[in-house]
TIVEXMI-393908 format. One record per residue (C-alpha): residue in three letters; x, z, y. Coordinates in steps of 0.5 Angstrom, whole numbers, padded with zeros to 4 digits, always signed. Layout:
<rs>
ALAXZY;...
</rs>
This chain:
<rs>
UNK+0239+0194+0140;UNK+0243+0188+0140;UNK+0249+0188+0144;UNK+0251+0181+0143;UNK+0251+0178+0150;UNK+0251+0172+0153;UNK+0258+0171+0155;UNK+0260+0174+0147;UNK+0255+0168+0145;UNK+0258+0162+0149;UNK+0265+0164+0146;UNK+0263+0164+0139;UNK+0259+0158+0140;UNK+0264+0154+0144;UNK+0270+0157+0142;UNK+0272+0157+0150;UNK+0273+0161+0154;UNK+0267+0163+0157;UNK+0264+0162+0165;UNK+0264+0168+0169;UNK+0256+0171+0170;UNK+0253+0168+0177;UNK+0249+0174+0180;UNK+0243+0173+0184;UNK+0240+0178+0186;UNK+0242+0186+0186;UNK+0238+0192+0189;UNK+0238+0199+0187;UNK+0232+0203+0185;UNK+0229+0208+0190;UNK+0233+0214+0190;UNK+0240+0209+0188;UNK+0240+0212+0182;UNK+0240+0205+0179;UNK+0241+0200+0180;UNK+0239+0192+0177;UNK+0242+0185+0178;UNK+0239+0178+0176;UNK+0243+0173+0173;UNK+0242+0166+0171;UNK+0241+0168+0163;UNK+0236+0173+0165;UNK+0238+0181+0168;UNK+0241+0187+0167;UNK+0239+0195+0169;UNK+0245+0200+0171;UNK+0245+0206+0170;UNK+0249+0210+0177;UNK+0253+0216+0174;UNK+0255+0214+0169;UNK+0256+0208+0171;UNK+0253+0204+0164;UNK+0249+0198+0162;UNK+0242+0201+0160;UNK+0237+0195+0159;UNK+0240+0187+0158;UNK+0234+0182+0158;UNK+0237+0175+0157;UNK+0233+0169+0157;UNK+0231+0165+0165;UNK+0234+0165+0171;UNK+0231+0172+0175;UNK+0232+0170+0183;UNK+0229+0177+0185;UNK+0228+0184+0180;UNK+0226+0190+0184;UNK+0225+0197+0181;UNK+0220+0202+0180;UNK+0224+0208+0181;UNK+0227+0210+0174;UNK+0220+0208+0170;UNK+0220+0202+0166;UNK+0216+0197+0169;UNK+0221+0193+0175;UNK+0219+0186+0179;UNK+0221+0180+0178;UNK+0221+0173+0180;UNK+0224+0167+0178;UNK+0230+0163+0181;UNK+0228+0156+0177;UNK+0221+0152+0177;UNK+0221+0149+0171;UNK+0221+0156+0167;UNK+0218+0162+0165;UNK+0220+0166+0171;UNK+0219+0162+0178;UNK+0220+0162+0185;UNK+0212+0162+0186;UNK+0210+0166+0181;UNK+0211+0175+0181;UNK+0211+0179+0175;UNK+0211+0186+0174;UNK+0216+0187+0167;UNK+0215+0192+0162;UNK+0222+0193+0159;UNK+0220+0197+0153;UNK+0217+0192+0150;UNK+0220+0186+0154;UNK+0213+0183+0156;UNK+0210+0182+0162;UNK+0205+0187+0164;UNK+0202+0182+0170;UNK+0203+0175+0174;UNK+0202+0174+0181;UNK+0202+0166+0182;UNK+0203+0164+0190;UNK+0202+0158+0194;UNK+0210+0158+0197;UNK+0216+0161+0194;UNK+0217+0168+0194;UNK+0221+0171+0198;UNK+0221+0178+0199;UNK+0219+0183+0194;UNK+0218+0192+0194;UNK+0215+0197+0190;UNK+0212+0204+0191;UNK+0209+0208+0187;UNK+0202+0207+0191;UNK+0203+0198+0194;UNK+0207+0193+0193;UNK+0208+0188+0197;UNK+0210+0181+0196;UNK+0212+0176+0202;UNK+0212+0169+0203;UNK+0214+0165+0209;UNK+0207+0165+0212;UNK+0205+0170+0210;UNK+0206+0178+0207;UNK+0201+0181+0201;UNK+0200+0189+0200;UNK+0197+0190+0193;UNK+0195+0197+0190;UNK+0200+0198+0185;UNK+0195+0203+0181;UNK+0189+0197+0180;UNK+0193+0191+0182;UNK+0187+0189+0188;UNK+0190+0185+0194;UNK+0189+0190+0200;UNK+0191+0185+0206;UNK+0195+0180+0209;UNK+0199+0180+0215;UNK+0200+0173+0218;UNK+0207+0171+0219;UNK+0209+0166+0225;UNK+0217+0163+0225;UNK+0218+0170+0222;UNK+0226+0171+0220;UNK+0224+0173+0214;UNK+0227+0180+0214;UNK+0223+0187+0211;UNK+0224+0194+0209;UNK+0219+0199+0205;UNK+0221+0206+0206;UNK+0223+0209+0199;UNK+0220+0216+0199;UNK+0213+0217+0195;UNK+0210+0220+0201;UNK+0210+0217+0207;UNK+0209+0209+0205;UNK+0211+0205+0212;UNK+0213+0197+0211;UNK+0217+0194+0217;UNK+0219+0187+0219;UNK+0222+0183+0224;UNK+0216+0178+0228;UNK+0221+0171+0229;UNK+0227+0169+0230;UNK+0227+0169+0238;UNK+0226+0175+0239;UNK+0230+0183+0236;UNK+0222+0186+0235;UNK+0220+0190+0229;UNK+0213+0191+0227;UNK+0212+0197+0223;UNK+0205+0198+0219;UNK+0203+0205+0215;UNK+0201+0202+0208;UNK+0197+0208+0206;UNK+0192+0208+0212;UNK+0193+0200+0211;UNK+0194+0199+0220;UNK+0199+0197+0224;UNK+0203+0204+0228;UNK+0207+0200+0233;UNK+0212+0195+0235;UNK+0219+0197+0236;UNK+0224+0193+0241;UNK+0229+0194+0237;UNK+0235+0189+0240;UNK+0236+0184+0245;UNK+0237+0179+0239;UNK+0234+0177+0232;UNK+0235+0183+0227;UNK+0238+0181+0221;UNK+0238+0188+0217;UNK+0235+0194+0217;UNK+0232+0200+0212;UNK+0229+0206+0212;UNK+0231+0214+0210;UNK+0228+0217+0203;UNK+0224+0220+0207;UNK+0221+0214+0211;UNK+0222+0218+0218;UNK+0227+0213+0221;UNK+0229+0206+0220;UNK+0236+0204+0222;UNK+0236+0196+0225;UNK+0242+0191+0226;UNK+0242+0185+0230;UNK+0246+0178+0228;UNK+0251+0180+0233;UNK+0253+0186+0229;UNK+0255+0190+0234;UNK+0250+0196+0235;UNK+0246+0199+0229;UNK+0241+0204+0232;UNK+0236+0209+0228;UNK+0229+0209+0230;UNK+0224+0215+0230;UNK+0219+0213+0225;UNK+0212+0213+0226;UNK+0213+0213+0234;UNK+0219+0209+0234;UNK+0223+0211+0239;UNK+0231+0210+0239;UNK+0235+0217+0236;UNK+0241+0214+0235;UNK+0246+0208+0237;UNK+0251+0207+0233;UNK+0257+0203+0235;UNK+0260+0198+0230;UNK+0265+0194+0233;UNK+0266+0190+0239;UNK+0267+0183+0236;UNK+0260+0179+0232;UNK+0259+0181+0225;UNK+0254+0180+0220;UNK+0252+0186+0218;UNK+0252+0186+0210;UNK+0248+0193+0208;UNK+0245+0199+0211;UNK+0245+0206+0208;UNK+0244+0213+0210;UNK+0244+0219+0204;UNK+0239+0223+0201;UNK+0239+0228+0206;UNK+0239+0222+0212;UNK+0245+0227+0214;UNK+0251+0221+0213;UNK+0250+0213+0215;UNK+0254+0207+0212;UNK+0255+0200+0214;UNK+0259+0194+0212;UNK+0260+0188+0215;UNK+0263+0180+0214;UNK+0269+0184+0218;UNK+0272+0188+0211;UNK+0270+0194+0213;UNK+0266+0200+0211;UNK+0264+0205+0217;UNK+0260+0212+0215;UNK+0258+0216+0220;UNK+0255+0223+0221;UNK+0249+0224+0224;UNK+0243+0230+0225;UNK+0249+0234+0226;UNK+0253+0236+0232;UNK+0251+0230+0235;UNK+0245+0229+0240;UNK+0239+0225+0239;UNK+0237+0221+0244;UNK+0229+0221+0245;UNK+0228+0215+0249;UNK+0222+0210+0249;UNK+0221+0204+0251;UNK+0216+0206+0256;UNK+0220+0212+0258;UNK+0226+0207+0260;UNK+0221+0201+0263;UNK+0219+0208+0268;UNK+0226+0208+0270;UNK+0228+0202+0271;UNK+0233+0201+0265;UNK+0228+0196+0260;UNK+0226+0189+0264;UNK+0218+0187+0264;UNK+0219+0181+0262;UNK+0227+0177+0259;UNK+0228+0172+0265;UNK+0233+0167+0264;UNK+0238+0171+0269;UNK+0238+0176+0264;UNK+0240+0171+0259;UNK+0246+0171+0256;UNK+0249+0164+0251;UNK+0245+0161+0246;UNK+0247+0162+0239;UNK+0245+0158+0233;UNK+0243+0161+0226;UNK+0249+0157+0223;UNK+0253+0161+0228;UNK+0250+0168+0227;UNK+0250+0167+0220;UNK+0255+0164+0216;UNK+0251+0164+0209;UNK+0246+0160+0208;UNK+0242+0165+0204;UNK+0243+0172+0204;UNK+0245+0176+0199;UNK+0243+0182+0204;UNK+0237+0185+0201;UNK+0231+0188+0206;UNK+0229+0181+0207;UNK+0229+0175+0203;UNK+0233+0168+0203;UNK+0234+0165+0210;UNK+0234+0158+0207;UNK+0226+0156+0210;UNK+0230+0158+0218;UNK+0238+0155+0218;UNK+0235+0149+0222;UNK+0233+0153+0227;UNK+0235+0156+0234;UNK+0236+0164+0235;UNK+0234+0162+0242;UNK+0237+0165+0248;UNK+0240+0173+0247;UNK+0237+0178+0253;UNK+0239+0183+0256;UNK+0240+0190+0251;UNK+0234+0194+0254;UNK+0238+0200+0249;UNK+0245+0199+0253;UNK+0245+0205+0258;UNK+0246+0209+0252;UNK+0250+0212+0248;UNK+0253+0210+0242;UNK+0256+0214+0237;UNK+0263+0212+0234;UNK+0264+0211+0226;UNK+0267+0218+0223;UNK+0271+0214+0218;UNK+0273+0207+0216;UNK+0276+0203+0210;UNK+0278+0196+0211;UNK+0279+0192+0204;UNK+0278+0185+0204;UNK+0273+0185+0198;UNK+0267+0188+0203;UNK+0268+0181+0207;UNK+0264+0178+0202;UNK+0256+0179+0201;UNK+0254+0187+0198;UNK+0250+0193+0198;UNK+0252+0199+0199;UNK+0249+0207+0196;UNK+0251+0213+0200;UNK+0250+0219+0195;UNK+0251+0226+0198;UNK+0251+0233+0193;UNK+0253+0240+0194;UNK+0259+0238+0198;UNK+0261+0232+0195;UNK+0260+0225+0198;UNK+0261+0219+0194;UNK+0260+0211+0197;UNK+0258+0205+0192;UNK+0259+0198+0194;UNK+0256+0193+0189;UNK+0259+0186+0191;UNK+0256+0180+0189;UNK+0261+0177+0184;UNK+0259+0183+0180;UNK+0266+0188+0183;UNK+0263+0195+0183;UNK+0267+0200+0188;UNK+0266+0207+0187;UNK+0270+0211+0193;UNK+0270+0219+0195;UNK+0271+0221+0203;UNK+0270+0228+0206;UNK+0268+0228+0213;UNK+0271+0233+0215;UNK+0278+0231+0214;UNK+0276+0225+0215;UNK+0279+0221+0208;UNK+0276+0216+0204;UNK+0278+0215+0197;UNK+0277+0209+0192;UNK+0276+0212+0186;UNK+0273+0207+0181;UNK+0273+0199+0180;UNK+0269+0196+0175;UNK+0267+0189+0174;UNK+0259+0190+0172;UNK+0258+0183+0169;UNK+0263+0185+0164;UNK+0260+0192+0162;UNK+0255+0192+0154;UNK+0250+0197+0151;UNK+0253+0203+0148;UNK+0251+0203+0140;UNK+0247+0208+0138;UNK+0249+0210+0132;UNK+0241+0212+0127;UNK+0239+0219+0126;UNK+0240+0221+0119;UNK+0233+0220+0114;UNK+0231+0227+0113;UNK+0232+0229+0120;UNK+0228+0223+0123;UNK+0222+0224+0118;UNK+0222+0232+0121;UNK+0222+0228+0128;UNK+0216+0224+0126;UNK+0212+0229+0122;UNK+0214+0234+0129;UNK+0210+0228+0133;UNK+0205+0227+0128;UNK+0203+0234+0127;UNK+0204+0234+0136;UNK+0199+0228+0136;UNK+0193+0233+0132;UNK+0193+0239+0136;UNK+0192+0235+0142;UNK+0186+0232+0139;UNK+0184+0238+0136;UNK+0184+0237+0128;UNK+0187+0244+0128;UNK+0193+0241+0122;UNK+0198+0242+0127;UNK+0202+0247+0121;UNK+0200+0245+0113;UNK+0200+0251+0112;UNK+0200+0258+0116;UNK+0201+0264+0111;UNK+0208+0261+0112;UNK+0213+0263+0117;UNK+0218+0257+0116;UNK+0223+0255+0121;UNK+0228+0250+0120;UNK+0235+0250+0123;UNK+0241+0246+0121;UNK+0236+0243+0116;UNK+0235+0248+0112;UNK+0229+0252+0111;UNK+0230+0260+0114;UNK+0224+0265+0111;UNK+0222+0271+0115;UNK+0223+0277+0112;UNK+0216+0280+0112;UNK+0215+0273+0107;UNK+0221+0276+0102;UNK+0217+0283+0102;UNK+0210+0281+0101;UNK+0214+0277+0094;UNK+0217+0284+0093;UNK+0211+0287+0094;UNK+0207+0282+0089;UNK+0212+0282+0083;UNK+0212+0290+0083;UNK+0204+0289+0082;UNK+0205+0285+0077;UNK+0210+0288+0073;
</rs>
């Protein structure tokens, strides 16, 4: 394998120094494991623990990569439209052979793009598509009306759930179980737009921010109701990246305020079961947003400093920067409860665009933030003495192949003859060993014969003699 990159190539060709590699996308695969960042000269698969470079493609613009959990196959769009990979066209990937496996054209550039390992999901500004990822057939299309543009996909391979905001007027989702292929219910999740939201492993809750950022709250999934309310801040923020754990016991979020909160829920900590209809009976949620109830009206350019998010359970806002948020309602949640952060760090580097993977394993609680200038930050916290640590920083634009040294001859030859004589059994040629009467192992390269061979050439000789 080449470990020559891009940036060694411009150096060499040049003579100059080279121009720091411009990540456009960034995503993790399902169980946060890996992670994969598109470039402008192609992309590259990461590897978590340890942190490594495991797959580099140099070639087009990549402007979307998805990965399918840790196999082989990862989806990809493109960024340019006079190229091999552009923004109308979907391709699954096989990085074995480097080679598309299958394209999707669209009519509209893609904005959205999840994989499962039974759908697909593929949005567009009109419109969503959920294809079987088995044969590839278009399942059905969910329309869209001046949608947001934000999504999220439960990563679990049991429950398979596809959530999305309805428009830019209103903090609705709408949740669809895409193994059944209808749609569960529709969640009044905040009083203004929601700009983020992701589901646990699992797929039985859905965290959800809002474009003030004051308030995340995590939904019961599939009815929907509200479980929990956790309070971020009181000022506006843009909320970069939500995250829960493996064990859905600990939350992360960053935000546009620098700072990285985590919080403990599922223990110690009551769970509010509340519907919408419960409270609607108690006087709590109005029938209907009247404009007394009405609070400033904000623009998309106020609520969102970024033209394009970097934030990825939805895809690009660019189609709806010239539109209005319309006016904030009344919070239908703000009788309740919110929950403060159990720890906080502040560092200037998160203000900037990032995603966030909490990882939680036999006491040891790890956060990675993955910021969009190719930083990786690594930090160690305990919940219980409430401390968070920095513990590794690396610049993963900067990271190369490790080189795999060739195995000696001899020992490959073995392990091809080992595969070869596999494959025979398999197809039942019954030659899986040349010649049974010996009872030969190798170890260390050398041939070991078992006594019952030196005793039966003893035995032979004697006769002989």
């Amino acid at each position: 394998v080449s470990t020559q990159s891009t940036w060694d190539i411009k150096k060499n060709k040049g003579g100059m120094e080279p121009e720091k590699e411009v990540i456009n996308y960034c995503s993790f695969n399902q169980d946060k494991s890996c992670f994969a960042i598109g470039t402008n000269n192609g992309f590259k698969i990461f590897s978590v623990a340890p942190l490594m470079l495991m797959h580099s493609y140099e070639g087009e613009a990549v402007g979307i990569i998805e990965m399918l959990y840790a196999t082989n196959i990862v989806a990809i769009v493109g960024k340019n439209d006079r190229a091999k990979f552009t923004p109308r066209r979907f391709c699954l990937w096989d990085t074995n052979n480097d080679e598309s496996r299958t394209e999707i054209a669209c009519n509209s550039p893609i904005t959205f793009v999840k994989l499962h390992n039974s759908r697909m999901v593929i949005a567009v500004k009109e419109k969503i598509d959920i294809y079987s990822i088995l044969n590839l057939a278009k399942l059905f299309t969910i329309d869209l009306e001046n949608s947001l543009g934000r999504f999220a996909l439960t990563p679990g391979r049991d429950n398979c759930y596809f959530a999305y905001s309805t428009d830019t007027h209103s903090g609705q989702v709408v949740l669809y179980s895409l193994t059944n292929c209808t749609k569960e219910t529709e969640i009044v999740a905040h009083a203004s737009p929601v700009l983020q939201m992701t589901f646990n492993f699992t797929g039985d809750k859905l965290a959800t921010a809002s474009c003030n950022g004051s308030v995340v709250r995590i939904f019961s999934i599939p009815k929907g109701q509200m479980i929990y309310s956790l309070k971020r801040g009181i000022k506006k923020a843009e909320i970069h990246s939500l995250s829960f754990s493996p064990s859905s016991d600990l939350f992360g979020i960053t935000s546009t305020r620098g700072t990285l909160h985590i919080y403990q829920i599922g223990k110690g900590q009551k769970e509010e079961t509340k519907s919408k209809p419960e409270l609607k009976e108690k006087g709590e949620v109005p029938s209907a947003p009247s404009t007394a109830e009405t609070k400033k009206e904000t623009t998309i350019e106020e609520a969102t400093k970024h033209e394009a998010h970097w934030c990825f359970c939805g895809g690009p806002l660019q189609f709806i920067t010239n539109n209005t948020l319309g006016l904030f309602y009344t919070d239908p949640y703000s009788t309740l409860t919110s929950a403060k952060s159990t720890i906080q760090f502040n560092a200037e580097y998160i203000k900037d665009e990032n995603i966030l993977a909490i990882h939680s394993h036999e006491g040891s609680n790890k956060a990675i933030l993955l910021c969009k200038n190719g930083m990786y930050y690594e930090f160690n916290f305990d919940i219980t003495a409430e401390k968070i640590t920095e513990a590794a920083t690396a610049d993963i634009t900067k990271l190369k192949m490790e080189e795999v040294e060739d195995e000696p001859e001899e020992q490959e030859g073995e392990e091809k003859a080992g595969i070869g004589r596999a494959v025979e059994e398999i197809a039942g040629t019954g030659r899986a060993v040349e010649d049974k009467s010996k009872e030969i192992k190798k170890v260390d390269g050398t041939e070991k014969v078992f006594p019952q061979v030196y005793f039966f050439s003893l035995m032979m000789t004697l006769i002989l003699i």
